[in-house]
N, C-alpha and C positions, 0 to 999 in steps of 0.2 A: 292328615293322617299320621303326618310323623311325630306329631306331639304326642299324639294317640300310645303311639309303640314306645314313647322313651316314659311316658306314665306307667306305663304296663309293664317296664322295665325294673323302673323303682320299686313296684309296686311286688313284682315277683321277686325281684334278690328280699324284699322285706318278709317277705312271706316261708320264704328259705330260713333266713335269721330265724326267726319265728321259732322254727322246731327242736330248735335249741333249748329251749325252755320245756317241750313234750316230755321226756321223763321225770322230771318234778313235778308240773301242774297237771300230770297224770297219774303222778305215784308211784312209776313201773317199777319202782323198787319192789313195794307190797303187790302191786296189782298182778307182777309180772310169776310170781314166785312159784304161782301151782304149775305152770309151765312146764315142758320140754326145757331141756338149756336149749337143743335146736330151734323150738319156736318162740325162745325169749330173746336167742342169738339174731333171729331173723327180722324180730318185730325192728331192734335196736338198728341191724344194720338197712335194713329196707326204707326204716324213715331217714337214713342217714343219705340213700341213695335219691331218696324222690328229694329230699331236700335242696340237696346237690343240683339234681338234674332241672329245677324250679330255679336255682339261684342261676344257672348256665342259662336256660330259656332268659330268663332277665337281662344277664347281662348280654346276649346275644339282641335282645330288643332294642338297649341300653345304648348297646356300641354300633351297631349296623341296619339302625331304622329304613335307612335310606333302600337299601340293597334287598332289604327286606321287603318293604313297596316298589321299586322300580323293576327288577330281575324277577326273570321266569323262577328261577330256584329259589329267589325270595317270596312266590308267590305258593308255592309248590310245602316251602317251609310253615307258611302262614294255614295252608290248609293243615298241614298235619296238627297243627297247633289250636288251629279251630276245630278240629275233631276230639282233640284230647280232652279241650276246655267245655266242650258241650257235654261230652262223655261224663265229666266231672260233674257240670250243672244236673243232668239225671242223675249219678248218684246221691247227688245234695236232696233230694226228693224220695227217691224208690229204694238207695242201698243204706240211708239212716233210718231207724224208727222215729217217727214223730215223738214217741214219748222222753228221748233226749231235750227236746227243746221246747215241746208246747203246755201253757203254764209256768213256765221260766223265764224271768223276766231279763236275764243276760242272756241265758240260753240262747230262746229266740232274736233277741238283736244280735247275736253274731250268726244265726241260722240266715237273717235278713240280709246280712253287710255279706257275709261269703256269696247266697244265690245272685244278690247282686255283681260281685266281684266276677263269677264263674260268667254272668248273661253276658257283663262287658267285654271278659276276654274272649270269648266265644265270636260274642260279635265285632269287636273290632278285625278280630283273624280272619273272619270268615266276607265281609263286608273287601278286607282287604285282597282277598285271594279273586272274590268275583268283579273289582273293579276293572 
C-alpha cells in the first residue's frame, strides 16, 4: 500500500504543476474577458487554491505514507481523501457534458487517463481507510 500512496503522491504534486499552464491552454486572457473582474478574479485565484491544496495532498502522500496507513488519523485522512476523490470521479461523468470529449480524439483520451486517475485515487483511499 505504501507504494500505492508515494505513486499518488508524485502523481498529485504533477497534477498541481499542471495548472500552471490553465490560463494559456485555456485562453483566459480572451475567454475570461466578458467576466465580472470578481468572477475572473475568482476563477484565477480558486484554480490557484485547488492547485495548491492537490500539490499539499501529494506531498502529504509523498512524505508520510506510512502514518497514513498505520494511524487512526491516517486513516481518518485517507477517508476524507476518498470521498473527495470519488466526488471528483462523479463529477468526471454528471458535472461535464459529454460533448466536451466525445468524437475527440484527445479529448476523450484524457476524459479516459483522468476517470481512470480519479477510480484509482478513490480506491486506493478508500481501500486504505477500510483495511
Amino acid at each position: 500500500m505504501e507504494i500505492h500512496f508515494k505513486i499518488i503522491g508524485v502523481l498529485l504534486m504533477a497534477l498541481a504543476l499542471v495548472h500552471i499552464i490553465f490560463p494559456k491552454y485555456f485562453k483566459w486572457n480572451d475567454e475570461l474577458k466578458s467576466l465580472s473582474l470578481i468572477n475572473r478574479q475568482m476563477m484565477i485565484v480558486h484554480t490557484f487554491f485547488i492547485a495548491l491544496v492537490v500539490f499539499l495532498m501529494g506531498l502529504l502522500c509523498l512524505t508520510s505514507a506510512t502514518e497514513l496507513i498505520e494511524t487512526k488519523l491516517g486513516k481518518t485522512i485517507s477517508l476524507g481523501f476518498g470521498v473527495f476523490w470519488g466526488i471528483r470521479l462523479f463529477v468526471q461523468f454528471f458535472g461535464y457534458s459529454s460533448k466536451l470529449w466525445k468524437g475527440k480524439t484527445f479529448e476523450t483520451m484524457i476524459h479516459i487517463i483522468f476517470s481512470g486517475l480519479w477510480i484509482y485515487l478513490s480506491a486506493v483511499f478508500w481501500i486504505n481507510y477500510l483495511e
